[in-house]
C-alpha positions, 0 to 999 in steps of 0.5 A: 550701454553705459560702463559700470561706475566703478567707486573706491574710498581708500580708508585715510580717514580711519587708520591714523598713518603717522607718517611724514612725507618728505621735507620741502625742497629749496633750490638754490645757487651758490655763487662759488662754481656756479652750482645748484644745490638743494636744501631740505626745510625740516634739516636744513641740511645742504646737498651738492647737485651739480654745475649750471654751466653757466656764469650765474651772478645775481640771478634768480631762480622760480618753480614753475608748478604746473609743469614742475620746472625751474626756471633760472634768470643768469643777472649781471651780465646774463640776459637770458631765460633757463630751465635747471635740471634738479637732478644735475644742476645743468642749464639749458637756455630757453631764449634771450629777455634782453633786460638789463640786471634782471635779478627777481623771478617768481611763478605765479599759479593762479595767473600762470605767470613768470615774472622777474624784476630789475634792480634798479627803481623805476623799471617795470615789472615784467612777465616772461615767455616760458617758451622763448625768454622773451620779456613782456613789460607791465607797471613801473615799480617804485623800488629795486627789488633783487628777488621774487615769491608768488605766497598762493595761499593768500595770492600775493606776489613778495617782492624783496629790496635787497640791501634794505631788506624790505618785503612789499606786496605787489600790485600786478595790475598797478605795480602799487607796493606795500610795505609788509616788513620793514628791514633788516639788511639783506644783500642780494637775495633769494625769496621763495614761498614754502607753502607747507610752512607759510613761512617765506625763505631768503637766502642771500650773498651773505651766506644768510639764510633765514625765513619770515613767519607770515602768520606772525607779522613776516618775523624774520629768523635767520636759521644759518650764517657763513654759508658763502655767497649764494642767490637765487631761491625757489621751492620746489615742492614736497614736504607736508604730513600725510596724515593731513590727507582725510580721504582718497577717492578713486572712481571710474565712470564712462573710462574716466579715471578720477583721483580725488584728494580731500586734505587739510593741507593749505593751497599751493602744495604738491603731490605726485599720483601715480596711476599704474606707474604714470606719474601726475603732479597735482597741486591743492586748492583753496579748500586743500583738493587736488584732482587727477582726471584720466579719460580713455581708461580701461581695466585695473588700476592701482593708484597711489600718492608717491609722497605717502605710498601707504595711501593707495587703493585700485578700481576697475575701468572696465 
């Protein structure tokens, strides 16, 4: 005998919320003490997390999405893989790549990829083991290129050449470049993708930090000067409206549990289900859909959307 299928359409669509959920997070590093510190992308407001532990020169950082990790290359004279606890800025070493001056990293969602770049012309672009560190070698680039962003939306790997302050777009199969913007001066950089704004972000030892409108041609915007050197950049998440959630779907057929989102929000963006207390990351799609799928379920569930608590419902597995 099948189970009752069980159908919940939370009402988003009627009450207009209003409410904004919490900014985007940058991860960065600032040189002096080698610590992480995080930025918030509406404020721009700065906040101390804590030491790596580690020495941290030239390297970079990138936000694994589909486990919600980061990542962190050392660079000079580092040669090894990392993951950064965000809440205490703690390094811990995930295996050695053995590349010299290995500075640029970014993940890549649609291929479930990390890739790093050396700054030296010529080199390859390479693909790293998240399990052991260990660097995989692909096509040569053309340019040194000191920091790397994955922009989901559009699937397009950023690559930036630091001290020209170039942007290309990378060819992952041919390591092809192509010019996106050309200059100004950038000095050993961050770049990272913010896909609530479009927009990418670099920080750099300059104490520069500014963004490049992508809608608008990559227009830069330099936001704030004389923050001391800092490296390494990585979003890691949050910050988008929650009243750009049109509907939330909860059913529950044969002891699956399905959440559904249905959202003008763009690709790439992440948000936190919680299902009786379990919390799940779930990421939107092309069409602003994200899905939380459960099976063996049983009984009453009260489901929410961490980041905007007044989007909630309940239904019964059975």
């Amino acid at each position: 005998m099948k189970k009752k299928s069980w159908f919940v359409l939370v009402a988003v669509v009627i009450a207009s919320l209003t409410v904004i959920a919490q900014a985007g997070t940058l991860y960065a590093v600032r040189e002096s003490g080698d610590r992480l510190v995080s930025i918030d992308t509406d404020t721009l407001v700065f906040t101390d997390i804590g030491p790596l532990g580690i020495t941290f020169d030239f390297g970079g950082l990138g936000w694994d999405s589909s486990t919600s990790t980061l990542y962190m290359i050392g660079g000079r004279p580092s040669q090894a893989l990392y993951t950064v606890d965000t809440n205490t800025g703690a390094a811990t070493l995930v295996g050695s790549h053995n590349v010299n001056d290995l500075f640029g990293l970014a993940y890549d969602s649609k291929n479930d990829a990390l890739y790093a770049s050396v700054f030296t012309a010529g080199q390859p672009l390479y693909t790293l083991n998240r399990s052991n560190g260990s660097a995989t070698p692909g096509p040569a680039l053309s340019q040194r290129l000191g920091g790397l962003a994955y922009n989901s939306r559009d699937d397009d790997l950023i690559g930036v050449h630091d001290g020209a302050g170039d942007l290309y777009s990378i060819d992952r199969n041919t390591g092809r470049l192509t010019l996106l913007y050309d200059g100004p001066y950038t000095n050993d950089s961050g770049l990272a993708y913010d896909p609530e704004k479009h927009v990418l972000w670099d920080i750099d030892w300059n104490g520069t930090l500014c963004y490049f409108d992508i809608a608008n041609g990559y227009q830069r915007t330099d936001v704030k000067t004389g923050l001391g050197p800092h490296d390494g950049l990585a979003f890691g998440g949050g910050g988008f409206d929650c009243d750009l959630i049109k509907k939330f779907k909860l059913k529950c057929r044969n002891n699956k549990l399905k959440a559904i989102v249905k959202s003008s929000l763009p690709e790439g963006v992440q948000m936190t289900i919680i299902d009786n207390g379990d919390e799940t990351v779930v990421t939107t799609n092309a069409k602003g859909k994200a899905k939380l799928k459960k099976k063996n379920q049983t009984g009453i569930h009260d489901v929410s959307i961490k980041e905007c608590p007044e989007i909630k419902g309940q239904v019964d597995c059975g």
